[in-house]
BANU-605815 format. One record per residue: residue in three letters; z, x, y of N, C-alpha, C, O in turn; residue number from 1. Coordinates in steps of 0.1 Angstrom, whole numbers. Each point is the difference from the previous one (the first is absolute). Example, Ala and Ser with C-alpha at 12.3 -4.5 7.8 and 13.67 -1.06 7.14 Angstrom:
 resn  n_up n_east n_north ca_up ca_east ca_north  c_up c_east c_north  o_up o_east o_north resi
  ala    78    132     -57     0      -9       12     0      9      12     7     10       0    1
  ser   -14    -14      11     0       9       11     8     -8      11     1      5      11    2
END
This chain:
 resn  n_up n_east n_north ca_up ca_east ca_north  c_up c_east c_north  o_up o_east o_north resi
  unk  1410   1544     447    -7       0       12     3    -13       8     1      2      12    1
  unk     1    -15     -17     0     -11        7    20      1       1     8     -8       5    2
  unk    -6     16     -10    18       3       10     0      5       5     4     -6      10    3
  unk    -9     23      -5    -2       4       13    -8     -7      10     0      5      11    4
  unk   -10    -19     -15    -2      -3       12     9    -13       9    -1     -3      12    5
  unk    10     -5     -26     7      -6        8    10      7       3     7     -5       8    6
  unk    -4     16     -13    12      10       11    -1      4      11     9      3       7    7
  unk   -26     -4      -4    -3      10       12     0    -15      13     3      0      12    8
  unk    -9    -12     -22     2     -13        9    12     -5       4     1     -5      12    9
  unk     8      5     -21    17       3        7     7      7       6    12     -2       4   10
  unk   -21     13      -2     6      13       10    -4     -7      16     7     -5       9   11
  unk   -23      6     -11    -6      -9       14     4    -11       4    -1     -2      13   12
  unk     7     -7     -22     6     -11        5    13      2       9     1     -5      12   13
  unk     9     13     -19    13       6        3     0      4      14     7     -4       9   14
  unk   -20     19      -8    -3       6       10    -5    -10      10     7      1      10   15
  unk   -14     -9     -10   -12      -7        9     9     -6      14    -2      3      12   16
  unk    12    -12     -19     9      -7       13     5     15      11    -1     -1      12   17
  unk     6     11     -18     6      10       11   -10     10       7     3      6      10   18
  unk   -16     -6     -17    -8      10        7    -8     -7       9    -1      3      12   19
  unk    -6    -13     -18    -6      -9        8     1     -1      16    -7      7       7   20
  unk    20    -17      -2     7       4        6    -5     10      11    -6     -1      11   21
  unk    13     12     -19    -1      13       13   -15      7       3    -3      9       9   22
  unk    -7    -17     -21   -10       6        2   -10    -11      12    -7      6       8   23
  unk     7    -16      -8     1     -13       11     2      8      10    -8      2       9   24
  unk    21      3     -10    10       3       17   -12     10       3    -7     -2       9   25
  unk     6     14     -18    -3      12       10   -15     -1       3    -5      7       9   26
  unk    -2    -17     -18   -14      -5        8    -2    -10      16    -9     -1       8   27
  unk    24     -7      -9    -1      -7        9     3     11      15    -6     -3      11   28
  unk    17     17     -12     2       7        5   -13     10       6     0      7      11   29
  unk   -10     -9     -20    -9      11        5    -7     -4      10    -5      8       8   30
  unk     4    -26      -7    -4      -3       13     6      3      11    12      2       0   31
  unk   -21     -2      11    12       1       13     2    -12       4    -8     -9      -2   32
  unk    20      8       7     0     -17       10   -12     -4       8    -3      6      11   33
  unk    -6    -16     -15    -6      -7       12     0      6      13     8      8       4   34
  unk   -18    -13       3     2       9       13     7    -12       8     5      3      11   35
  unk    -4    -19     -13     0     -12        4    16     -2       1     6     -5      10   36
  unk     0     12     -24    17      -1        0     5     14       8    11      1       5   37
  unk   -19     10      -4     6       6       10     1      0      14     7      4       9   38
  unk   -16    -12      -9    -1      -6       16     8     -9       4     1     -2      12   39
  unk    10     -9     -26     7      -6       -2    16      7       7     9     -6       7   40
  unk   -10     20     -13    12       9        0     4      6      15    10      4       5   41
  unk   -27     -3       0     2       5       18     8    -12       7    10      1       6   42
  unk   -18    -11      -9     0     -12        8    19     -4      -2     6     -3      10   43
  unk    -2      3     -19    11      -9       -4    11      8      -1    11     -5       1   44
  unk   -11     22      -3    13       7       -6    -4     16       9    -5     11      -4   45
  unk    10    -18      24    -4      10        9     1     14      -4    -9      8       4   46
  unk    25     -2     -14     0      14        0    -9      6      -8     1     12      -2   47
  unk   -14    -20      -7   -11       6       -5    -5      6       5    -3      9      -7   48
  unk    -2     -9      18    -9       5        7     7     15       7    -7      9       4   49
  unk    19     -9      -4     8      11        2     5     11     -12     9      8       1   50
  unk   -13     -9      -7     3       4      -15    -8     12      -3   -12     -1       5   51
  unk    13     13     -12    -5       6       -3   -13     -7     -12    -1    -11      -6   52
  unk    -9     23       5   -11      -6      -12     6      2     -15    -1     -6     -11   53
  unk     7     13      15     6       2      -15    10    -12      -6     0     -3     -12   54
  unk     9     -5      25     8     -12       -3   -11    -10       0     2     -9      -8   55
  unk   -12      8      14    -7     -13        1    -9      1     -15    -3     -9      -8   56
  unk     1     21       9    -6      -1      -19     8     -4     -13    -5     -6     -10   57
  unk    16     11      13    11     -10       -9     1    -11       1     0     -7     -10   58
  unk     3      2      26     3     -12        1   -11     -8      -7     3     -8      -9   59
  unk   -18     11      14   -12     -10       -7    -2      2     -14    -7     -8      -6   60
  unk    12     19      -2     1      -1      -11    13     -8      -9    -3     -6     -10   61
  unk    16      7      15    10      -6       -5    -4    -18       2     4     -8      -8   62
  unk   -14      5      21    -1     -15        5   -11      0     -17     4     -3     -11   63
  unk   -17      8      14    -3      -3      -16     2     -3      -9    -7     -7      -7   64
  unk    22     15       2     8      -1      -16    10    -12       0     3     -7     -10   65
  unk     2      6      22     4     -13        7    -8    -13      -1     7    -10      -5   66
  unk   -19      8       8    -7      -8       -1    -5     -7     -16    -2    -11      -5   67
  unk     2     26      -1    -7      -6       -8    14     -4     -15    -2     -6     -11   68
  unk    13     11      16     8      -4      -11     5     -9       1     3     -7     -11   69
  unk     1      3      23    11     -14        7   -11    -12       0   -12      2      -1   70
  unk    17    -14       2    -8     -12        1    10     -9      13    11     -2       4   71
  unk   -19      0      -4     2      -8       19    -3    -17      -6   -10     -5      -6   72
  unk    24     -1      10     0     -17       -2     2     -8      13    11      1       5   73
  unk   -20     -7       0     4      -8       12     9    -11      -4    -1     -4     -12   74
  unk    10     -2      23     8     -10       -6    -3    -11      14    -6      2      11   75
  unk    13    -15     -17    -1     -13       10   -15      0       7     1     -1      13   76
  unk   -15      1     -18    -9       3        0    -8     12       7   -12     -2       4   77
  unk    18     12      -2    -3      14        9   -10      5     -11     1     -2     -13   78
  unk   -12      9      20    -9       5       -7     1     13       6    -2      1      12   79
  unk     6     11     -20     4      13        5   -15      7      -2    -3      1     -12   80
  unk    -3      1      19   -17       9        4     2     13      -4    11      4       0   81
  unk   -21      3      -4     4      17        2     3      3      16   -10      7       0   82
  unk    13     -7       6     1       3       12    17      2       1     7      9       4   83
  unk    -2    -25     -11    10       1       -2    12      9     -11    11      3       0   84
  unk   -22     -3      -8     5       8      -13     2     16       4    11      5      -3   85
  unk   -21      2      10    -2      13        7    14     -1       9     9      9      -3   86
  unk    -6    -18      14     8       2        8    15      0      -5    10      5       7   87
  unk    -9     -9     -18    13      -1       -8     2     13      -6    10      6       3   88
  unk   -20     -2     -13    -2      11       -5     1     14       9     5     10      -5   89
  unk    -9    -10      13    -3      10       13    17      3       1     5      9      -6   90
  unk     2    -18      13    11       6        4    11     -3     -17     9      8      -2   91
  unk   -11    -18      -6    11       8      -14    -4     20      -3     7     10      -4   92
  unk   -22    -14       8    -2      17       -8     7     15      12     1     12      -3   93
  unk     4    -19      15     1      12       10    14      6      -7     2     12       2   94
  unk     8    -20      -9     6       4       -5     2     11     -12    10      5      -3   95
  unk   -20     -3      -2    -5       7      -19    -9     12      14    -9      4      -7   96
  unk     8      1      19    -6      15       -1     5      7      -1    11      4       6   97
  unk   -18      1     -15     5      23       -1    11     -5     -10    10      5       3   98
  unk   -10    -13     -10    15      -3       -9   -13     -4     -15   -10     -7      -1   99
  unk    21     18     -12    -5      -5      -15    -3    -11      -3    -9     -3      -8  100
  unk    17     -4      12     2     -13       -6   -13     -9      -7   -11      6       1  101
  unk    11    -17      -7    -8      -4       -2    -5    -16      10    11     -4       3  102
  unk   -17     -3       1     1     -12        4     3    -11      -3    -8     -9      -1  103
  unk    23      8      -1     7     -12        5    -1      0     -19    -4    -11      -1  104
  unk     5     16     -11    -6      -1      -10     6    -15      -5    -7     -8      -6  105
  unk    22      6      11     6     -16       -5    -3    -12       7     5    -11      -3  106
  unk   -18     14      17    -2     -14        5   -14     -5      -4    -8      8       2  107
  unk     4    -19      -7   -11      -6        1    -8     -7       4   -12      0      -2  108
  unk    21     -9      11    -6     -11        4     9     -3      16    12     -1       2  109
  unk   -21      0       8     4      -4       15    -1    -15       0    -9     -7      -6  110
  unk    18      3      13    -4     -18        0     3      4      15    10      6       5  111
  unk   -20    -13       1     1      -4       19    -3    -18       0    -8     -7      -5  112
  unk    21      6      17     1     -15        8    -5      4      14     0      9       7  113
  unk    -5    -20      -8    -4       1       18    11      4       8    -2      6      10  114
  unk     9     -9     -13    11       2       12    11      4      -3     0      8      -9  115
  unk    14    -14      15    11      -2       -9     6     -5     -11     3    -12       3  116
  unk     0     14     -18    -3      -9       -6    15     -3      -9     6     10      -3  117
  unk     0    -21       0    13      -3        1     4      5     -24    -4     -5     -10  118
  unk    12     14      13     9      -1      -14    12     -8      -5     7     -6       9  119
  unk    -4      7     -19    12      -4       -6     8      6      -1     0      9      -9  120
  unk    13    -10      18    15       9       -2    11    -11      -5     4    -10       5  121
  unk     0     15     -14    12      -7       -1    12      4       8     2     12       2  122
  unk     7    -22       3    11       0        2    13      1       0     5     -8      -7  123
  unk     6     18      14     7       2      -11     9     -7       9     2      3      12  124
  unk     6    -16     -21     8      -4       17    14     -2      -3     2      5     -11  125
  unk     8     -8      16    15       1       -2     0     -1     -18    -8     -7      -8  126
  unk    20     15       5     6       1      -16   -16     -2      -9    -2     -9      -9  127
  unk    -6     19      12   -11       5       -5    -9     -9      -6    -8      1      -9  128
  unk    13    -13      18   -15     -13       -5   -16     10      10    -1      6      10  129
  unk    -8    -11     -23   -14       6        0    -7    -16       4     2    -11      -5  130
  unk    -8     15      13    -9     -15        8   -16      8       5    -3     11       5  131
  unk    -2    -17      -8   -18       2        2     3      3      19     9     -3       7  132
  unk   -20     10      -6    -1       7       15   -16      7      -1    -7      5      -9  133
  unk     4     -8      24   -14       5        4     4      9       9    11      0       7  134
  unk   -23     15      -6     0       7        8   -12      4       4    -8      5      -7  135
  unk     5     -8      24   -14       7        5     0     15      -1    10      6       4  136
  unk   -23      0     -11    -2       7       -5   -13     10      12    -7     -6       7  137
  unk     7     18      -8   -11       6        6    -3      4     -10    -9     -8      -3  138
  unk    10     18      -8    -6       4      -15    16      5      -9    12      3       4  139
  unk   -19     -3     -16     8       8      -10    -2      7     -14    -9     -5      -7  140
  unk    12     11       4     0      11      -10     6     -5     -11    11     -5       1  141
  unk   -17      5     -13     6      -5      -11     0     11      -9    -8      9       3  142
  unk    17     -9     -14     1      14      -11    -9     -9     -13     0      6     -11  143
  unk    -7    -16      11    -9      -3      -11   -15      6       8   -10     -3      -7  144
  unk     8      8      17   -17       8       -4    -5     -9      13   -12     -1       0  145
  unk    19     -6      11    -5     -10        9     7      6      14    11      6       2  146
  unk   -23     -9       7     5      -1       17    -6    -12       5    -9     -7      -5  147
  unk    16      4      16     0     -13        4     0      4      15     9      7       5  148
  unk   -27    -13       3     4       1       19    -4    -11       4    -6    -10      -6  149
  unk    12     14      20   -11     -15        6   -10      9      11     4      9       7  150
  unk   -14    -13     -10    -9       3        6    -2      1      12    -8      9       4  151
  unk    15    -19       5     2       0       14     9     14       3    -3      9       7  152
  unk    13     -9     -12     6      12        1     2     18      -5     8      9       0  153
  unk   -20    -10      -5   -10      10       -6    -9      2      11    -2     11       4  154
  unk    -4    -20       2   -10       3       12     4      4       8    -6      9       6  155
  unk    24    -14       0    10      -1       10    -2     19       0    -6      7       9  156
  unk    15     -3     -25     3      12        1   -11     11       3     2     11       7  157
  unk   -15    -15     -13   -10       9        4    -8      3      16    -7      9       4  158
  unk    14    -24       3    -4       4       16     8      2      10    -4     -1      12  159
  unk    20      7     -17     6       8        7     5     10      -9     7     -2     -10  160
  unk   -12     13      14     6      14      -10    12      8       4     2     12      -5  161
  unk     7    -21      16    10      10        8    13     -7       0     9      4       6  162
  unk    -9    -16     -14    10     -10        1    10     -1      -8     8     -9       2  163
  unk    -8     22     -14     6      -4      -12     2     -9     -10     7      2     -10  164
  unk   -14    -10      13    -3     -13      -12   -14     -3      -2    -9     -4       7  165
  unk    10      6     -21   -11       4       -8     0    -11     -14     8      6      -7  166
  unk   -11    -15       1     2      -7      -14    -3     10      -7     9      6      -6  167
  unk   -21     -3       5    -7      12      -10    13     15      -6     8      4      -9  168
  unk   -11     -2      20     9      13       -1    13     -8      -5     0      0     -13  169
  unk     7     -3      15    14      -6       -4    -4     -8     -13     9      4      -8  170
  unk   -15    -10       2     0      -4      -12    -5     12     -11     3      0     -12  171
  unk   -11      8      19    -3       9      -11     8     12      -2    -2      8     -10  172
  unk    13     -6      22    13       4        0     7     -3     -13     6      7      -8  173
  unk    -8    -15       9    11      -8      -15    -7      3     -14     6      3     -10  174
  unk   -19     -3      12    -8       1      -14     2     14      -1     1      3     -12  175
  unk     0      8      22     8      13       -5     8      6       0     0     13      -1  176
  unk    11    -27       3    14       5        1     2     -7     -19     7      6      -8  177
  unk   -14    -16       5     4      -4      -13    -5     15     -13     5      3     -11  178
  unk   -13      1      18    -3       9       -7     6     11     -10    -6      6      -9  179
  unk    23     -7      12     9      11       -6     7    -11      -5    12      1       0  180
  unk   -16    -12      -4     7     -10      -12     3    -16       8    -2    -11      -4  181
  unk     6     16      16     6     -15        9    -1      4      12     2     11       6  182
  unk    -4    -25      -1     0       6       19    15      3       8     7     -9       6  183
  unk    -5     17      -6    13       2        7     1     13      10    10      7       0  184
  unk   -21     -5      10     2       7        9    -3     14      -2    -1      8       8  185
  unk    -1     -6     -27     0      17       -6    -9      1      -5     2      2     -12  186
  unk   -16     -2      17   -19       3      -13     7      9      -2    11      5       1  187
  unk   -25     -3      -8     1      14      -12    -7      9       9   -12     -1       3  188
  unk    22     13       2    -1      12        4    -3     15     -11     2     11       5  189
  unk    -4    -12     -14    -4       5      -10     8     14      -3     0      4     -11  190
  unk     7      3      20    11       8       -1    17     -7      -3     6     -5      10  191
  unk    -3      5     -20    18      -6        2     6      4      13     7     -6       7  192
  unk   -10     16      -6    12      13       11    -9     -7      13     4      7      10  193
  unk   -14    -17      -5     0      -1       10     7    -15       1    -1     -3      12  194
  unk     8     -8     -19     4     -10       -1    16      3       7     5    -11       3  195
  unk     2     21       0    13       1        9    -9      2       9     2    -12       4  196
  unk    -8     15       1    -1       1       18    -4     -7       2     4     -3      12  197
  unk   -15     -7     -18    -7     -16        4    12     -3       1     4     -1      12  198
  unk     5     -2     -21     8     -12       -2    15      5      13     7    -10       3  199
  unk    -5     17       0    13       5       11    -8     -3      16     6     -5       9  200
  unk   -19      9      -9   -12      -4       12    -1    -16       4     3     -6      10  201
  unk    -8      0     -24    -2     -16        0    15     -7       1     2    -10       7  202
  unk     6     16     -14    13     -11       -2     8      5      19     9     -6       5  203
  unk   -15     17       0    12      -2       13    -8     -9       7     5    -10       5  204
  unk   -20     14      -5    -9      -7       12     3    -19      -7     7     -8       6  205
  unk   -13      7     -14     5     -16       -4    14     -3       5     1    -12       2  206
  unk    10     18       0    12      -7       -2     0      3      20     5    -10       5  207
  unk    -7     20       3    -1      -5       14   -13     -8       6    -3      0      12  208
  unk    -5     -6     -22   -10      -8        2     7    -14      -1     0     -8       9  209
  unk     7      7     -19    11     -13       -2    10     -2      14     1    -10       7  210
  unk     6     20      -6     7       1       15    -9     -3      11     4     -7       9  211
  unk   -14     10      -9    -8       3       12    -4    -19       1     0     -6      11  212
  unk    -5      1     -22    -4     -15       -2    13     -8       4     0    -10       7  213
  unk    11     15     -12    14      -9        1     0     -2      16     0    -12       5  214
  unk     1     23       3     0      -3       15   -13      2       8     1      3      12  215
  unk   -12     -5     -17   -13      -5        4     0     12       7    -3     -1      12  216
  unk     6     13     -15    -5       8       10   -14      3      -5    -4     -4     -11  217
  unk    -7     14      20   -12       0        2     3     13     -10    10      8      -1  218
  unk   -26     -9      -6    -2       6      -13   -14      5      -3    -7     -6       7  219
  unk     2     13     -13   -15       6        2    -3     -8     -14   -12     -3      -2  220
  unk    18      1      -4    -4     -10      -15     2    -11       1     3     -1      12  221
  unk    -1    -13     -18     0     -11       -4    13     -1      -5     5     10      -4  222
  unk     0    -21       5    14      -7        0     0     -1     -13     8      4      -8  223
  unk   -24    -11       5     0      -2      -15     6     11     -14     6     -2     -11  224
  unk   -10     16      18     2      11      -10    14      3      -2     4     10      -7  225
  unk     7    -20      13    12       1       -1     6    -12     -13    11     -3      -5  226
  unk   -24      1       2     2     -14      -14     9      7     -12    10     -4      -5  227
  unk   -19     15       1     5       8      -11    -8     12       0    -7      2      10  228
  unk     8      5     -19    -2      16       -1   -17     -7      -3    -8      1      10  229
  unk     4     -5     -16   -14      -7       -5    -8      0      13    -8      9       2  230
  unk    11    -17       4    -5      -5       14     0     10      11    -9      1       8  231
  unk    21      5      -7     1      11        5   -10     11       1    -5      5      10  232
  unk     2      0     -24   -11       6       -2   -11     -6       2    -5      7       9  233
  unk    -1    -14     -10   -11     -10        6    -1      1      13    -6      9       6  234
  unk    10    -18       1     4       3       15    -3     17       7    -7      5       9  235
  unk    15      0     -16    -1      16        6   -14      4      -2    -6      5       9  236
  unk    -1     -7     -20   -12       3       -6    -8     -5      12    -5      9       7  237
  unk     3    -25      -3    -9      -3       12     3      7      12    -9      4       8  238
  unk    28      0      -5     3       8       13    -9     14      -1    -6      5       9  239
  unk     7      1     -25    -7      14        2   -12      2       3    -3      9       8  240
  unk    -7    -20     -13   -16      -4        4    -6     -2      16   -10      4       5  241
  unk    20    -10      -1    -2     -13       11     8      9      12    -6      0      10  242
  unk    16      6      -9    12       6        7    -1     12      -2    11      7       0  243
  unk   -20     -1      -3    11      19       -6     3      6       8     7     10      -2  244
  unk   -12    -12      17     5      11       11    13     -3       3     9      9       0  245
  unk    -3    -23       2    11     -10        0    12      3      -9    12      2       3  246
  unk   -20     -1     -20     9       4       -8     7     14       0    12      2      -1  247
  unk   -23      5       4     3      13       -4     9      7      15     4     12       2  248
  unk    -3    -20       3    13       4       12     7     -4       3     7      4       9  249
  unk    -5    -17     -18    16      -9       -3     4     -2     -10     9     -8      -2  250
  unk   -18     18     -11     4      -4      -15   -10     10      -1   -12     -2      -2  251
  unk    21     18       5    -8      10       -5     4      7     -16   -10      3      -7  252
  unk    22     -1       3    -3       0      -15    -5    -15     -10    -1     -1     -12  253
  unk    -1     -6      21    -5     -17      -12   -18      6       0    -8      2      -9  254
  unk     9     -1      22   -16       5        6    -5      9     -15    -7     -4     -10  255
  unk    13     17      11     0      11       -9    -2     -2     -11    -9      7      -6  256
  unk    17    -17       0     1      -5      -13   -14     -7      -2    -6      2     -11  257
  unk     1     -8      19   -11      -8       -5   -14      8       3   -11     -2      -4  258
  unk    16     13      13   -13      10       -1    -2      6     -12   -11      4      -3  259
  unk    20     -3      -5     1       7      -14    -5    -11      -6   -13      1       0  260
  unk    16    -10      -6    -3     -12       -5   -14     -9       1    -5     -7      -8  261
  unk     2      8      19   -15      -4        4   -10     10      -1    -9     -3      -9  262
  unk     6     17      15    -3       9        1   -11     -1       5   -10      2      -7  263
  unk     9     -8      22    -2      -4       12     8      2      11    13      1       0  264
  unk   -20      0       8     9       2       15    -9    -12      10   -12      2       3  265
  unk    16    -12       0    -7     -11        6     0      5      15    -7     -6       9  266
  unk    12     13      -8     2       7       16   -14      3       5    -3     -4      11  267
  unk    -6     12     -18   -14       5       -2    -8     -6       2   -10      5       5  268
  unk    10    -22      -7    -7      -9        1     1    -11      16    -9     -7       4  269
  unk    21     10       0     4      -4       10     3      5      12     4     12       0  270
  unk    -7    -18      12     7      12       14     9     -7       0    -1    -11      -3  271
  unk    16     19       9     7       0        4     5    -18      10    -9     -5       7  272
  unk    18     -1      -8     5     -10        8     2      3      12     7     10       3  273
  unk   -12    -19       7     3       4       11    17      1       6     8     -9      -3  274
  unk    -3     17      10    10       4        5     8    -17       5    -8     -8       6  275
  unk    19      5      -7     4     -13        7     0     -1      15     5      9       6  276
  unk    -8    -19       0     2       1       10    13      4       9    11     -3      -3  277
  unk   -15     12      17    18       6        5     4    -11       9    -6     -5       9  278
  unk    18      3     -15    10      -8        8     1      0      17     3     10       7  279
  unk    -8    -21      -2     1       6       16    11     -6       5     6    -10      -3  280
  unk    -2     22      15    10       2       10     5    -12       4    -5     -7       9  281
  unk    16      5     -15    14      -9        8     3      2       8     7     10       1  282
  unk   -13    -18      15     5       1       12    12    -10       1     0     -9      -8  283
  unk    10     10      19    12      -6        0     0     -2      16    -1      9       8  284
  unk     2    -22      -5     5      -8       16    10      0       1     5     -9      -6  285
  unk     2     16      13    16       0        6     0     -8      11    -8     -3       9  286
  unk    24     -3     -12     1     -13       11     7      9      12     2     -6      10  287
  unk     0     20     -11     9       5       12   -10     10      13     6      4      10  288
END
């Protein structure tokens, strides 16, 4: 008798760390969001309010499981509020609608700077001497379970929604581009047979994104997404959010590809850009 009951106390022990856990999650899930952080989501993440009920129920559910798994570190004395936690969370989660996925399951912990906040690059300088180097930083994505913003520029991105630059969106770009092993421009699309058409789509559009940056000509994406295929995908990710009427008529199979991939259409949430202004009439003074 007193072996079956330390077998059965070894079983629970065993059991306890993995169920626990999910049984936490799906109590914390049964609540709804606050009514205080959804007013958070109108106020701060415009195409909410444009959104079907069905996306905005996701959304406030994904911001919940969000909330309660990740932990928020202020840095250089920033004290991150819920207000601020919600507004972070709000737009990482617009990424994960109508998609299996789980949230973010490899990140844990956000660290926000007030502002811009300076990293360590090393150097690579003639005949491959390595020398200490600083880089101002707006955020970054790490493959140990960490994101890194500045908060100034988190606010930036949340009060213009037409501008294509976004921190949020572009760092959590990366957190699920790392997702199929390493960040390299290819998440996990979960069919093999859809990995040639991403990759023949992304590698032409990246490589006349590069051309297009070499002679500064004018671009519906960021210069930046000409860094590498990584960045690339990031970049495009804030153009698809932030741009999709833009994208999707100057980067209509990139467009495509990320309609698959998101399974979202941002178009729905947005009206149309206004038409450019028409060029007016060149009159000409003749000396005769």
């Amino acid at each position: 008798m007193e072996a079956l009951i330390w077998i059965g106390l070894t079983a629970l022990a065993i059991a306890l760390p993995f169920y626990y856990p999910r049984w936490r999650l799906q109590r914390v899930l049964a609540r709804p969001l606050p009514r205080e952080a959804e007013q958070v989501l109108q106020r701060h993440i415009p195409v909410y309010r444009n959104m079907s009920p069905d996306l905005q129920q996701q959304l406030r559910k994904l911001v919940v499981q969000f909330l309660h798994q990740k932990k928020f570190v202020g840095c250089e004395g920033l004290e991150v509020t819920d207000e601020m936690a919600v507004i972070i969370a709000g737009q990482a989660c617009l990424l994960l609608l109508n998609r299996p996925s789980k949230v973010y399951p490899a990140l844990h912990t956000i660290l926000v700077y007030p502002s811009e906040f300076v990293a360590q690059r090393p150097q690579v300088g003639p005949g491959g001497v390595i020398t200490p180097g600083h880089q101002s930083m707006l955020g970054e994505s790490w493959d140990d379970g960490r994101v890194v913003l500045s908060w100034d520029d988190v606010r930036r991105g949340a009060g213009d929604w037409t501008d294509g630059h976004n921190v949020v969106l572009h760092e959590f770009a990366h957190q699920l581009d790392s997702e199929s092993g390493r960040a390299n421009g290819a998440p996990y699309l979960g069919n093999p047979a859809s990995y040639r058409e991403w990759s023949e789509v992304l590698s032409r559009d990246f490589q006349n994104l590069r051309m297009n940056a070499m002679y500064r000509q004018h671009t519906v994406m960021d210069y930046y997404g000409a860094t590498n295929p990584a960045e690339f995908f990031a970049v495009a990710t804030e153009t698809f959010f932030e741009k999709p009427y833009q994208m999707a008529e100057h980067h209509a199979e990139l467009y495509a590809e990320f309609l698959k991939y998101y399974r979202v259409d941002p178009r729905e949430w947005m009206s149309p850009p206004p038409p450019p202004p028409a060029a007016e009439p060149v009159s000409f003074a003749y000396g005769w």
